[in-house]
N, C-alpha and C positions, 0 to 999 in steps of 0.2 A: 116813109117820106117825111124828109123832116119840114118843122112850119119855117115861114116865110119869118126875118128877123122885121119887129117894128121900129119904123124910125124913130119915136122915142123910146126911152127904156118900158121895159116891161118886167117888173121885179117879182121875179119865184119864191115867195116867202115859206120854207120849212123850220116848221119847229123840228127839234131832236123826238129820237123816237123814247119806246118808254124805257125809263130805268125805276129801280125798286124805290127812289124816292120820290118819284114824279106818280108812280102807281098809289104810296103810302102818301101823298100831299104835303112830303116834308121840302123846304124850301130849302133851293140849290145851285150856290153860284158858284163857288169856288171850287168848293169838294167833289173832285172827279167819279164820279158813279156812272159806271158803265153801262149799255143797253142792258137789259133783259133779252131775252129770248123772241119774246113778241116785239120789244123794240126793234131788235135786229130783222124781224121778219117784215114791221113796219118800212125800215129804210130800204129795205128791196123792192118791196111792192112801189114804192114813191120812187127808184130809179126806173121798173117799168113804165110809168106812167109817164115817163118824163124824157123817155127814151128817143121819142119821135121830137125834141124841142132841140133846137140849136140855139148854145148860148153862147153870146158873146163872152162872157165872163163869169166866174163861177167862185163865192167868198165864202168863208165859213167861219164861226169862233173858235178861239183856240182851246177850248174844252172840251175833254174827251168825248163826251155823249153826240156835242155836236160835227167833232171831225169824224167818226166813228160810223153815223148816221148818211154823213157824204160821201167816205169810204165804200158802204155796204150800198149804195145807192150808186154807184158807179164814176163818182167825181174827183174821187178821192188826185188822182193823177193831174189835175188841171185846177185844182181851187187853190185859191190866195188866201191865209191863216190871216184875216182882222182881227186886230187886236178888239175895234171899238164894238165889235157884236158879241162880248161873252157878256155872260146875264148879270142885271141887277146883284148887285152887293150889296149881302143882305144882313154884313156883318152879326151882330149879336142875336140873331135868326137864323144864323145859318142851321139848317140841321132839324128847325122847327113848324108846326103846323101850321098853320091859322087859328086854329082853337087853342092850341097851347099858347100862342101869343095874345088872343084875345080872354083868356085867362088871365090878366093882368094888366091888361089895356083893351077895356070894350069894344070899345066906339074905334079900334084901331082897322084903318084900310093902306094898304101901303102906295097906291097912288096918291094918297092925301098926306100922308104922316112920314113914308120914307123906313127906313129901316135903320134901328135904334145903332150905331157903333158902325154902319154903314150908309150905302146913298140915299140921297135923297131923291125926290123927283126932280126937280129943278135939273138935279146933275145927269141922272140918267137921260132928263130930255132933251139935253145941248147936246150928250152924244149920241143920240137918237137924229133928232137934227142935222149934227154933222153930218152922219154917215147919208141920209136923205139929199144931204149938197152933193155930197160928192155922187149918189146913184143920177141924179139930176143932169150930169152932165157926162153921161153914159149913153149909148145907143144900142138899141137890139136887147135879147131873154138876156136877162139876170138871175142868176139863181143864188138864193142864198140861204144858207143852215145855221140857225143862230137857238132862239130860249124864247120859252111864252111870254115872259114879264115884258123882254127887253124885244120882242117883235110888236107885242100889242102898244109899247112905247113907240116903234118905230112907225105904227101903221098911225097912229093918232096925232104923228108930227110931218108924216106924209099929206094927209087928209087936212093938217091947218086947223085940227083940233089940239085943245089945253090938254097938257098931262092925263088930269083927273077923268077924262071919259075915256082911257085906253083903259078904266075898269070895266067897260060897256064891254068890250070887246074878250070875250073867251076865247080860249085858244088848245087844242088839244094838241098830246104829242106826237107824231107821225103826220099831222097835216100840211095841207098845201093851201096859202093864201097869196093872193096877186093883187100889187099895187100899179098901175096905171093913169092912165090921161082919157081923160072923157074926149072923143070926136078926137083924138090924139091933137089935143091942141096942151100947149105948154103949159098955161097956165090952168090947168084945170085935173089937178092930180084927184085921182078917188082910188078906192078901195074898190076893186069891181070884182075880187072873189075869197071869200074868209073860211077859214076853220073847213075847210074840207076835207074828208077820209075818206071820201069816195076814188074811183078807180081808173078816171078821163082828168086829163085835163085841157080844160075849154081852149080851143082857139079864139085869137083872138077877132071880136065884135064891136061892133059900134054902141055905146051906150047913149039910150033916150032918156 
């Protein structure tokens, strides 16, 4: 039985599932790296779970790992290719650690400093932003397949948080996190489920 649609949006945030650079922690916006195996069995398990949700609308990045992930999850047929959810651009990083980058810039955090020959935060979070306007004036499940950097952007600009604490917020691949409205009133957006790899997901509740 599918759930009841909410009158305001209710937004199904998936990361992609895993691929070999997401497993090795090498940083990946551009360069199309396709699931792994376990990725691919992740984005199944997350089309079960999500089987019983009727969505008004269904987006995803135009990057392999993330259409891929929508695909094997069941969505593939109904989703709209956004350009503005493919991940942080991470120009002259692409391809590299965090310790490899911090190997020549210590104190470097890419919520604070940005990515050297690519974006910045500032940039990533207008179009973080944007795309929040435009979920904003949506009704009913949203579902959307997007990249850890560029979701924990998105949830930190839903929530009316600065950039820089979307470091707070971890994010794994094959998860399912949900942005919503407190007492579904308008002006009261939260985060009311993060980083989950578990096997349900919640209907929706009233939060105290």
């Amino acid at each position: 039985m599918n759930l009841p649609q909410p009158q305001l949006p209710r937004i199904h945030l998936i990361r992609h599932g895993e691929t070999e650079w997401s497993l090795s922690g090498r940083h990946t916006s551009r360069t199309e790296i396709p699931l792994t195996s376990e990725g691919e069995d992740q984005a199944r398990r997350l089309g079960e779970q999500l089987r019983h949700v009727e969505f008004s609308r269904v987006f995803t990045s135009p990057r392999l790992r993330a259409r891929q992930t929508c695909e094997l999850a069941g969505f593939g047929p109904v989703a709209e290719v956004e350009a503005e959810l493919r991940e942080w651009d991470y120009g002259d990083y692409e391809g590299r650690t965090s310790a490899e980058i911090r190997a020549a810039r210590v104190d470097w955090n890419l919520f604070v400093d940005g990515a050297a020959g690519g974006e910045t935060p500032a940039q990533v979070f207008a179009r973080a932003e944007s795309f929040a306007r435009h979920l904003h004036v949506m009704g009913g499940n949203i579902l959307v397949f997007s990249h850890g950097h560029f979701l924990r952007v998105l949830a930190a600009a839903w929530a009316g948080f600065p950039v820089v604490q979307a470091r707070r917020l971890g994010l794994d691949p094959g998860s399912l996190s949900i942005l919503a409205f407190d007492h579904q009133r308008a002006d009261s957006p939260i985060i009311s489920l993060w980083n989950d790899t578990s096997v349900s997901v919640p209907a929706h509740q009233p939060v105290h």
